[in-house]
C-alpha positions in Angstrom: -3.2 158.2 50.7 -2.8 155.5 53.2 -3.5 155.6 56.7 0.2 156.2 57.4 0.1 158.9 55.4 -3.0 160.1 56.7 -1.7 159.9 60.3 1.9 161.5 59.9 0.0 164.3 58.1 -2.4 164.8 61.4 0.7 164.7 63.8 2.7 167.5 61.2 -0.3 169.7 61.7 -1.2 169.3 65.0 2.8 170.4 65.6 2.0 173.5 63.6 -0.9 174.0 65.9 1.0 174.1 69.2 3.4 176.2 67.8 1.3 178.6 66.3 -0.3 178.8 69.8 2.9 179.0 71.6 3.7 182.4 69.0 0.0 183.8 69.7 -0.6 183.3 65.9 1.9 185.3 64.8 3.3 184.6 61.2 -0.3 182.8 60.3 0.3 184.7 56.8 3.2 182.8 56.5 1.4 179.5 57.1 -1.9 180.4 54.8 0.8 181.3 51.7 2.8 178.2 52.5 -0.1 176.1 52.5 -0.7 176.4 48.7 2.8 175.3 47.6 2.5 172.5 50.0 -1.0 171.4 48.2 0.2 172.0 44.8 3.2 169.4 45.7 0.3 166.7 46.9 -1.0 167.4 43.8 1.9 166.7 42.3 2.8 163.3 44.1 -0.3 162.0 42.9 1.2 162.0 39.4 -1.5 161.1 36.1 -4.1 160.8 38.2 -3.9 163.7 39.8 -3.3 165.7 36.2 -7.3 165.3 35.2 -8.2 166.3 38.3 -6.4 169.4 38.7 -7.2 170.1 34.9 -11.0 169.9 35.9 -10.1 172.4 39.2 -8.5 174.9 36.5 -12.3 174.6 34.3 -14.6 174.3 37.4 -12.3 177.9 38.6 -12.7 179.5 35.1 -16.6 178.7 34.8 -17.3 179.9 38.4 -15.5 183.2 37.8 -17.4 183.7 34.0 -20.6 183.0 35.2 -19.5 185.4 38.6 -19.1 187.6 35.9 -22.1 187.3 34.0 -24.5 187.2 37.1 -23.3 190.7 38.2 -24.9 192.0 34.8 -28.5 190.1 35.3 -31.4 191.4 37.1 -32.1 190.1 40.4 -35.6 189.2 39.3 -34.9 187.5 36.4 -32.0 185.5 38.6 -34.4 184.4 41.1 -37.0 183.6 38.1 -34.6 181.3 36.4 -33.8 180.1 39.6 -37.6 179.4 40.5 -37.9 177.6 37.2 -35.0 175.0 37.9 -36.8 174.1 41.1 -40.1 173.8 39.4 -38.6 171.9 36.9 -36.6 169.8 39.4 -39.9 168.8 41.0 -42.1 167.6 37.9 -39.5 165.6 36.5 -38.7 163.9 40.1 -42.4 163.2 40.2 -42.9 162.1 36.7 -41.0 158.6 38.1 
């Protein structure tokens, strides 16, 4: 994005600001649902380069839910255990350096 880009964008939102204060916040629903389309088209303008990164979104989403999914069915001990042993082995690798 450039700075033009950057700037008009500020100005559009601060005009949805004042008049979604001047409503008293009525029809924020509208704006939240209308806020994806307008991301997805962004994501869209940005053409190729844009494609890899919404492809690793879409894999980061689906690994996030799976493991969501999977953590429901461990333990809370044994989470916090696996857990501890990352940080342990965090530290003696950082110190073997």
């Amino acid at each position: 994005m450039t700075d033009k880009d950057i700037r008009s964008e500020i100005e559009e939102l601060k005009a949805k600001l004042e008049s979604l204060s001047a409503t008293g916040g009525q029809g924020a629903g509208q704006s939240a649902s209308a806020a994806a389309p307008r991301q997805a088209d962004a994501a869209d303008d940005a053409g190729i380069g844009g494609g890899w990164l919404r492809d690793i979104m879409k894999q980061a989403e689906e690994l996030m839910g799976g493991l969501d999914l999977q953590l429901k069915d461990v333990p809370a001990k044994t989470a916090l255990m696996i857990f501890a042993l990352g940080v342990v082995t965090g530290r003696l690798l950082s110190k073997r350096d």
